[in-house]
DRENDO-1510 file (C-alpha; in Angstrom, 1 decimal, always signed):
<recs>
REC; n; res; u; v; w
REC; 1; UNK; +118.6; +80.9; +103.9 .
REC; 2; UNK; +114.9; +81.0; +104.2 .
REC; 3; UNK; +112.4; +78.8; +104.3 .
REC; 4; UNK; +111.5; +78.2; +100.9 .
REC; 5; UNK; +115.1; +77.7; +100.4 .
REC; 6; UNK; +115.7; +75.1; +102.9 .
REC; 7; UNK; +117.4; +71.5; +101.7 .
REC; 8; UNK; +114.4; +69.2; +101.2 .
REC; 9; UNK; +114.6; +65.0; +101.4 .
REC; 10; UNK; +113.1; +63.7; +98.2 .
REC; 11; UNK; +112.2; +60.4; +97.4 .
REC; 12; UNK; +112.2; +59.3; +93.4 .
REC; 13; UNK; +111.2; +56.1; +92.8 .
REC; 14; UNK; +113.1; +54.6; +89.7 .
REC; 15; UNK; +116.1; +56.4; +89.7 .
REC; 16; UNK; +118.2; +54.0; +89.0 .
REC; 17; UNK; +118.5; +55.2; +85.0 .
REC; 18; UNK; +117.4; +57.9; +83.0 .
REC; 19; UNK; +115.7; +61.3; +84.0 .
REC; 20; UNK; +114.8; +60.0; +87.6 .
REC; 21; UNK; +119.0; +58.9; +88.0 .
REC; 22; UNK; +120.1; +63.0; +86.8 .
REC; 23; UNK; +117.7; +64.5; +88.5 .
REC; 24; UNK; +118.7; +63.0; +92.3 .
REC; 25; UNK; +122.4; +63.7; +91.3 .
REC; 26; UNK; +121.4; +67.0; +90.6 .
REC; 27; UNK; +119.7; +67.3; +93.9 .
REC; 28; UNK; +122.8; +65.5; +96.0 .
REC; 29; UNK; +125.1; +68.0; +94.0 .
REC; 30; UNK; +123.2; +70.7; +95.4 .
REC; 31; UNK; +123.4; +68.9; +99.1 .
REC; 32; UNK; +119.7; +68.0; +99.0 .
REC; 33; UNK; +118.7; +64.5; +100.6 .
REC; 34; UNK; +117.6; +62.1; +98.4 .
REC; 35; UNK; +116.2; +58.8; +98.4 .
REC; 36; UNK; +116.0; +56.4; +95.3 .
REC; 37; UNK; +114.3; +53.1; +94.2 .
REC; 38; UNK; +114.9; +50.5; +91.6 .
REC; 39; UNK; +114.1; +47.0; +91.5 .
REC; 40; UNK; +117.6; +45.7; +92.0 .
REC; 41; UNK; +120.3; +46.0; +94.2 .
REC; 42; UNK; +122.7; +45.7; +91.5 .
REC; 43; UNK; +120.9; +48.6; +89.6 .
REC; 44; UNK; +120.8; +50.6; +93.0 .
REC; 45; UNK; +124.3; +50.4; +93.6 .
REC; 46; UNK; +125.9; +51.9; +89.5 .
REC; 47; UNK; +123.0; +54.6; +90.2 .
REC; 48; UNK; +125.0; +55.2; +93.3 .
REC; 49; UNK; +128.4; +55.7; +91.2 .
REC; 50; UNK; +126.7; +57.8; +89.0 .
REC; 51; UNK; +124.9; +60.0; +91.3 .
REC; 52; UNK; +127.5; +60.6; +93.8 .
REC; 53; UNK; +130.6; +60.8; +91.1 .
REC; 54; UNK; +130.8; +64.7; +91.7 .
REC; 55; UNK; +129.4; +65.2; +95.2 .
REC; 56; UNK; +132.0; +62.2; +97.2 .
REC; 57; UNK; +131.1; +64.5; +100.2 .
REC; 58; UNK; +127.6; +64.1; +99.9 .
REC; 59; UNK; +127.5; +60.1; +100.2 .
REC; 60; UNK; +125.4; +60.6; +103.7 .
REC; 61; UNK; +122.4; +62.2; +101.8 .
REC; 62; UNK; +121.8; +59.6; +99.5 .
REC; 63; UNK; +119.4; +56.3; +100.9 .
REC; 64; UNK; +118.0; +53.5; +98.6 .
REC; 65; UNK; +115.2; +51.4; +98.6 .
REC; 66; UNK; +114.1; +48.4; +96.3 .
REC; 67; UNK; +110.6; +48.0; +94.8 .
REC; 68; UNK; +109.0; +46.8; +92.0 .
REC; 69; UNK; +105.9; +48.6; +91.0 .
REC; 70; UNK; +104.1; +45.6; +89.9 .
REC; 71; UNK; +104.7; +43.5; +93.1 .
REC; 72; UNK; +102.8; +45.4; +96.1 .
REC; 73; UNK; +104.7; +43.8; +98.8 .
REC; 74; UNK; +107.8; +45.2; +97.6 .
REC; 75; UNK; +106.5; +48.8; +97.9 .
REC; 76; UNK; +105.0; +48.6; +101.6 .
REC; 77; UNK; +108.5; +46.9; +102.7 .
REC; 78; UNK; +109.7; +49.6; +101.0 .
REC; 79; UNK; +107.8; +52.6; +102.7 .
REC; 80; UNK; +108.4; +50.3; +105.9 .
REC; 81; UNK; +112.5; +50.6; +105.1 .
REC; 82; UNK; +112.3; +54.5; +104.8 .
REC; 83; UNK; +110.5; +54.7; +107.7 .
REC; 84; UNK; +113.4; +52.8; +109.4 .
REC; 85; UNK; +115.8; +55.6; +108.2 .
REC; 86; UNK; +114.5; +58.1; +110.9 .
REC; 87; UNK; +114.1; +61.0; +107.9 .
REC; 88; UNK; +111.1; +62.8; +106.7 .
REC; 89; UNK; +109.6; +63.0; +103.2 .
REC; 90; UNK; +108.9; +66.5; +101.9 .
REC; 91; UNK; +108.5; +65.8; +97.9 .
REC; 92; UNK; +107.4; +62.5; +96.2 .
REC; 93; UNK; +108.5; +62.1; +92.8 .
REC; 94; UNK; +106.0; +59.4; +90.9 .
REC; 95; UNK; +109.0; +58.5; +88.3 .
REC; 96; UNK; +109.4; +55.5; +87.7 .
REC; 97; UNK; +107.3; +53.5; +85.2 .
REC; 98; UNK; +107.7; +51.6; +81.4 .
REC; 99; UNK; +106.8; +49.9; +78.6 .
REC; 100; UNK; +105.9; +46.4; +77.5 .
REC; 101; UNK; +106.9; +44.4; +74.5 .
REC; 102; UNK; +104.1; +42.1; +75.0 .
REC; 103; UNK; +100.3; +42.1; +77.2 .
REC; 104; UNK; +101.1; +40.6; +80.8 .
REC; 105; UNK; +98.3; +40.9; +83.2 .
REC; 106; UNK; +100.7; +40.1; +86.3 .
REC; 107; UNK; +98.2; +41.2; +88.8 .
REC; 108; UNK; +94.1; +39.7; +88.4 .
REC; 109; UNK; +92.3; +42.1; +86.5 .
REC; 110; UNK; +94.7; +45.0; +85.0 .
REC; 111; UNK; +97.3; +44.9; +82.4 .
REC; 112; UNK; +100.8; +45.4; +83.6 .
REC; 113; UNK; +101.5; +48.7; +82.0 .
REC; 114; UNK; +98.4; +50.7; +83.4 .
REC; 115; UNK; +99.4; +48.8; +86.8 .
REC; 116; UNK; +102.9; +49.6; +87.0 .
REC; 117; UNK; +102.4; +53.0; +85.9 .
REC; 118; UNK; +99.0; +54.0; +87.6 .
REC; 119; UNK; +98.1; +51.3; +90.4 .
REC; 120; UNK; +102.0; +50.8; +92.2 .
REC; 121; UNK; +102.0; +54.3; +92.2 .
REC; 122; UNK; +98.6; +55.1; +93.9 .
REC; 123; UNK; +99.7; +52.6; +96.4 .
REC; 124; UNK; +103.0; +54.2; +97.2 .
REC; 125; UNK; +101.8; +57.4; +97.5 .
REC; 126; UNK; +98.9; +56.3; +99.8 .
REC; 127; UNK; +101.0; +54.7; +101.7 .
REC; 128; UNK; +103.4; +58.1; +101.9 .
REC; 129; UNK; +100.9; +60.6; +102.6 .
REC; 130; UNK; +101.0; +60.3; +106.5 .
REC; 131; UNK; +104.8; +60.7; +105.9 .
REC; 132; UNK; +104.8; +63.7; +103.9 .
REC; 133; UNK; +102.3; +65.7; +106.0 .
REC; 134; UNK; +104.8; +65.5; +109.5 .
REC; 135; UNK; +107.2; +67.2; +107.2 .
REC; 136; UNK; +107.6; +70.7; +108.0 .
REC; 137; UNK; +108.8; +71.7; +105.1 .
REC; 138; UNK; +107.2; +74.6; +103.1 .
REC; 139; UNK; +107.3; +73.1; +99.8 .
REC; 140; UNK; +105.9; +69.1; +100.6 .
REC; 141; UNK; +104.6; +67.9; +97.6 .
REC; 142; UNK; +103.2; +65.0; +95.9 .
REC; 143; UNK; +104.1; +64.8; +91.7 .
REC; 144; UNK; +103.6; +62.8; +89.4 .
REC; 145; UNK; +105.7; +62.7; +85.9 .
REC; 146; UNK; +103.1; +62.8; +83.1 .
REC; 147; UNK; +103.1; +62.8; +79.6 .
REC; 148; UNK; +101.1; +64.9; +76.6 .
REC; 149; UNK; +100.2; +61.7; +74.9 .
REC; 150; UNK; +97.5; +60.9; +77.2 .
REC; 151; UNK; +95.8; +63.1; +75.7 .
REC; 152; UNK; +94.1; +61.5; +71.7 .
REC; 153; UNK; +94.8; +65.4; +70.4 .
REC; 154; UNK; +98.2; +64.8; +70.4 .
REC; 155; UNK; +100.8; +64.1; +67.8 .
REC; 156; UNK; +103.6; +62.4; +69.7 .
REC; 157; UNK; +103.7; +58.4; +70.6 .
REC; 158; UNK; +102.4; +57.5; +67.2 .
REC; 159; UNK; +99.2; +58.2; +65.4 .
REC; 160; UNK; +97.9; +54.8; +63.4 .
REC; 161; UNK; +95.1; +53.1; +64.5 .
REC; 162; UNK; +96.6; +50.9; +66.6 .
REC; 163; UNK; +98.2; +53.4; +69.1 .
REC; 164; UNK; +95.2; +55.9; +69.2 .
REC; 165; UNK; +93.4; +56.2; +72.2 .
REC; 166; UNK; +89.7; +57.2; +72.6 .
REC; 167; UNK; +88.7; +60.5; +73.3 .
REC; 168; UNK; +86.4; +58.6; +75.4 .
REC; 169; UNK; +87.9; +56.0; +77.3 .
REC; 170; UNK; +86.1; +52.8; +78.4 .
REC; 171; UNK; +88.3; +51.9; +82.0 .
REC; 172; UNK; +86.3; +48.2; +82.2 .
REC; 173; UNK; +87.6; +47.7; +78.8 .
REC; 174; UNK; +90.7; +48.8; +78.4 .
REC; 175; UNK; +92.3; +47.4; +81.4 .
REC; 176; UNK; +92.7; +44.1; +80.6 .
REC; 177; UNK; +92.0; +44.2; +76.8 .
REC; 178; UNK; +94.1; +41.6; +75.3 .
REC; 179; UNK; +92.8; +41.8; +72.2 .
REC; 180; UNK; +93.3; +45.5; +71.2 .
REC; 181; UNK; +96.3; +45.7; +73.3 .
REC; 182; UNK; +99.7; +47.9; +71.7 .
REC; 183; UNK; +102.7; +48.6; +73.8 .
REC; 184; UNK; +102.4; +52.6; +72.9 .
REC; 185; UNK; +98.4; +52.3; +73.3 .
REC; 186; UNK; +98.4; +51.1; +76.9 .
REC; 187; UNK; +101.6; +53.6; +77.8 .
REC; 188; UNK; +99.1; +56.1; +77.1 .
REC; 189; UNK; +96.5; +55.0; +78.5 .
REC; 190; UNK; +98.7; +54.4; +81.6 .
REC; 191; UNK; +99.6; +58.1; +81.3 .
REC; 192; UNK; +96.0; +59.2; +81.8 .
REC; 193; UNK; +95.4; +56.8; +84.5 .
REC; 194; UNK; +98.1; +58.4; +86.8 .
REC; 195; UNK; +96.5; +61.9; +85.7 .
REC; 196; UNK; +93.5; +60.3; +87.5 .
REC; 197; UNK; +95.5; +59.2; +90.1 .
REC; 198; UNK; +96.9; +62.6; +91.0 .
REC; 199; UNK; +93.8; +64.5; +90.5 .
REC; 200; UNK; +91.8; +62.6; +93.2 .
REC; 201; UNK; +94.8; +62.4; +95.5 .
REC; 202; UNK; +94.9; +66.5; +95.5 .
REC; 203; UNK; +91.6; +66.5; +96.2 .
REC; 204; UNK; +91.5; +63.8; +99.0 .
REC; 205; UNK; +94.6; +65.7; +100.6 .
REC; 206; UNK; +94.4; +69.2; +99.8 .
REC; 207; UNK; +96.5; +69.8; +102.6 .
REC; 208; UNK; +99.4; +68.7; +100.5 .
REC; 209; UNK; +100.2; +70.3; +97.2 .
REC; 210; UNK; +99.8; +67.2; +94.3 .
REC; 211; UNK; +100.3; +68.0; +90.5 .
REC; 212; UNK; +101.6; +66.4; +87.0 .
REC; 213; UNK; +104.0; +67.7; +84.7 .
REC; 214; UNK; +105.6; +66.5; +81.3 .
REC; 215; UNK; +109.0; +66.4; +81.1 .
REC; 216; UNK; +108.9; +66.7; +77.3 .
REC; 217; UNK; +109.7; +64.6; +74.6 .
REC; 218; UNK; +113.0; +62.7; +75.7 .
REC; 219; UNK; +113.8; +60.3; +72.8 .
REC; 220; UNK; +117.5; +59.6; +75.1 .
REC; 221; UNK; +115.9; +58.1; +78.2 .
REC; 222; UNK; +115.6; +54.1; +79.1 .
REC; 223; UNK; +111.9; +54.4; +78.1 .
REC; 224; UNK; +112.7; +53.2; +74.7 .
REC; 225; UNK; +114.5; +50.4; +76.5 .
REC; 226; UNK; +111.9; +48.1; +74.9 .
REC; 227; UNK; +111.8; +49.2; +71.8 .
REC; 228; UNK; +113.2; +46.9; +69.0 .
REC; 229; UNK; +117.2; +48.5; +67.9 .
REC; 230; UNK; +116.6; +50.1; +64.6 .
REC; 231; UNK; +113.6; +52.3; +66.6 .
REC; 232; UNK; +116.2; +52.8; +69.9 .
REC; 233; UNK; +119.1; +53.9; +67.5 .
REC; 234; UNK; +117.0; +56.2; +65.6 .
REC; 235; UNK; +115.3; +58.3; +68.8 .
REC; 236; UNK; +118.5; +58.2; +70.7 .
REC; 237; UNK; +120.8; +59.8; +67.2 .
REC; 238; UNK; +118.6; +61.3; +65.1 .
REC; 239; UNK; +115.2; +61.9; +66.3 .
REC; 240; UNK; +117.1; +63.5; +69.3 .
REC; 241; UNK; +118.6; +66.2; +67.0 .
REC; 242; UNK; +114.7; +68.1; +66.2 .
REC; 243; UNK; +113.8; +70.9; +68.0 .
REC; 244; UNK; +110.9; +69.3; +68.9 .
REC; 245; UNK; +112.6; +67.3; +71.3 .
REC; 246; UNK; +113.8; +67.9; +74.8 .
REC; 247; UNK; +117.4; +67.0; +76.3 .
REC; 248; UNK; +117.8; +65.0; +79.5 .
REC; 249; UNK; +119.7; +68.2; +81.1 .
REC; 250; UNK; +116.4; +70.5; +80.4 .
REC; 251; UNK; +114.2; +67.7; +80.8 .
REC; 252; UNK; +115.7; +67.1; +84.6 .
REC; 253; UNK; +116.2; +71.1; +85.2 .
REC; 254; UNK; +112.3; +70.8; +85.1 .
REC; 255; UNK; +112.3; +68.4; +87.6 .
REC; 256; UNK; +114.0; +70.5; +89.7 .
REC; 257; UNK; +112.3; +73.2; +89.1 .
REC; 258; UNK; +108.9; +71.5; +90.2 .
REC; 259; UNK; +110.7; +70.3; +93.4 .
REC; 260; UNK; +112.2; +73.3; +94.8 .
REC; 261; UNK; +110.1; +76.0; +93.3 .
REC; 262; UNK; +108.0; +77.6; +96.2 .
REC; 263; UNK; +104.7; +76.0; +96.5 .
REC; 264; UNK; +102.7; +79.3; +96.2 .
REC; 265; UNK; +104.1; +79.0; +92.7 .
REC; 266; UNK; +102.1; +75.4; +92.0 .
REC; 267; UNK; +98.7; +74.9; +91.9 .
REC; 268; UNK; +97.6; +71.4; +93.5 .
REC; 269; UNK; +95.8; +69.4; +91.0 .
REC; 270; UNK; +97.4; +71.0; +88.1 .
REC; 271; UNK; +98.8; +69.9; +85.0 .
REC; 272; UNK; +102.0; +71.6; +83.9 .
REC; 273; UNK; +104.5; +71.6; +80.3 .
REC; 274; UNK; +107.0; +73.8; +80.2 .
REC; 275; UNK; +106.5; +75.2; +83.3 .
REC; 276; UNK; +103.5; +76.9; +83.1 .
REC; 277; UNK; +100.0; +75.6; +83.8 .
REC; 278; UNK; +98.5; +73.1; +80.6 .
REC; 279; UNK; +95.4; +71.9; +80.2 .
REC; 280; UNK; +94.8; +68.1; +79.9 .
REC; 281; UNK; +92.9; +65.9; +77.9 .
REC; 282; UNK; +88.6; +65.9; +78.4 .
REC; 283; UNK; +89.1; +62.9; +79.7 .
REC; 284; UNK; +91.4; +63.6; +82.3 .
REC; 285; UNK; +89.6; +66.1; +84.0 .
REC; 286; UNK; +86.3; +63.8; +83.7 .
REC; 287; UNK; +85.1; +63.4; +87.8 .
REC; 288; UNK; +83.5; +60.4; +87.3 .
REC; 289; UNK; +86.2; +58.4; +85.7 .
REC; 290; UNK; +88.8; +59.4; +88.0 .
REC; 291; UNK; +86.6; +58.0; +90.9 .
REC; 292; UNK; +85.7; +55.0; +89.0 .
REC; 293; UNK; +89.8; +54.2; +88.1 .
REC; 294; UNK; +90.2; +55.0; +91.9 .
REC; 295; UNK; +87.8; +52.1; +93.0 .
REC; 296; UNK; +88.8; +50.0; +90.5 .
REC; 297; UNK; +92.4; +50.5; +91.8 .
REC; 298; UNK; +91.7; +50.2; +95.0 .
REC; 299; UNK; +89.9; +46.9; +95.1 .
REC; 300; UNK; +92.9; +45.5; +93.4 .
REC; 301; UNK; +95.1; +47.2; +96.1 .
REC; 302; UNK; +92.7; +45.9; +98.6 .
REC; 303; UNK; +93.1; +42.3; +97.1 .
REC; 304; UNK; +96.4; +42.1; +96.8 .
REC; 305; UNK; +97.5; +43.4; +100.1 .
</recs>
């Protein structure tokens, strides 16, 4: 086996449902080591049933951690936990994430959604960089699952007025903007902010290989788990049907495919669909706004912690 080809340990933080849940069976059917996250035990333990109902043999490679994106303390005891479990990291899969029904500004400062989706995640990965660069593995990554509707230009996630985003985006504003705030609106928004996220981090560690990629549209997945029934029924049986649409099964053999593909394939800082190379949105490749998201994130990181 060579190098490249070597198991790898991943961690994929909100795995308990959904695209993250497949894609570490996937990975523990193939005898990879994987580590999960979800914000309950109870949640942690039917992912375990799931992932392990075809690979019995494999029950050693599979760890668990609880954390909640929104609460900080629960990700350092989290990255405090793995470290407790004597394995290296070699890919870090930014997964997990949501919507809201309603504006909740847990955390002084920024709305939940743009938190939980962009700010947790910054901090975990922060906190796992030290880990993931003792790995030996060829192919140590950092990515982060991303979405085309951060960019304005495009046609999915709605497109009335209340769930457009700018082409320029204010970050002071929309952070804690009550009073324009839409549960689609700020899961875009939050969408960009992690394209900020990964951008600066690959260029802060370009020792380590950091991207995005969209999974596709995936109108099956616990996203929608928000979403009022008549909207849930009709993405999950009908919506799901158009060609337009991706499957969980090709949605998670992306996944895999951005995990184990060699990393001379990837470019670090990259934005990928379909597995080739994609540009993003203006906005996302702005400099000065993913610095100024960075600061902004980081003296709530620094406040909180």
């Amino acid at each position: 086996m060579s190098a490249d080809n070597a198991k790898e340990t991943v961690f994929i933080t909100g795995a308990t449902v959904g695209l993250g849940r497949l894609t570490a069976k996937k990975l523990i059917d193939l005898g990879h080591k994987v580590i999960i996250s979800g914000r309950s035990e109870k949640k942690l333990q039917d992912a375990y049933t799931f992932i392990l109902a075809d690979s019995p043999q494999h029950k050693e490679n599979l760890y668990s951690v609880t954390l909640d994106l929104i609460d900080l303390k629960t990700i350092k005891a989290a990255v405090e936990t793995i470290e407790s479990f004597g394995i290296d990291i070699d890919v870090l899969v930014n997964n997990a994430g949501g919507t809201l029904t309603k504006f909740q500004q847990t955390n002084p400062g920024i709305e939940d959604t743009i938190f939980m989706n962009a700010v947790g995640p910054l901090y975990l990965t922060k906190l796992l960089v030290p880990i993931i660069e003792k790995s030996q593995h060829p192919n140590k990554r950092i990515l982060f699952v991303g979405s085309s509707i951060h960019n304005p230009n495009s046609k999915g996630g709605g497109n009335n007025e209340a769930t457009k985003i700018p082409h320029d985006v204010d970050i002071q504003t929309i952070i804690k903007d009550k009073a324009h705030w839409e549960s689609m609106r700020y899961y875009k928004l939050s969408k960009l902010a992690s394209l900020w996220d990964a951008f600066l981090i690959a260029d802060k560690y370009p020792q380590l290989t950091t991207l995005v990629f969209c999974p596709g549209f995936v109108p099956t997945t616990d996203l929608i788990r928000n979403s009022g029934y008549l909207v849930r029924m009709t993405l999950k049986y009908v919506i799901s049907k158009f060609n337009f649409t991706t499957s969980e099964q090709d949605a998670t053999d992306g996944y895999l495919y951005y995990i184990t593909t060699p990393g001379t394939n990837l470019k670090s800082g990259g934005y990928y669909e379909k597995k080739q190379e994609s540009t993003p949105s203006d906005d996302a490749m702005n400099k000065a706004k993913q610095q100024e998201f960075w600061d902004l994130a980081m003296q709530s990181i620094d406040a909180l912690t």
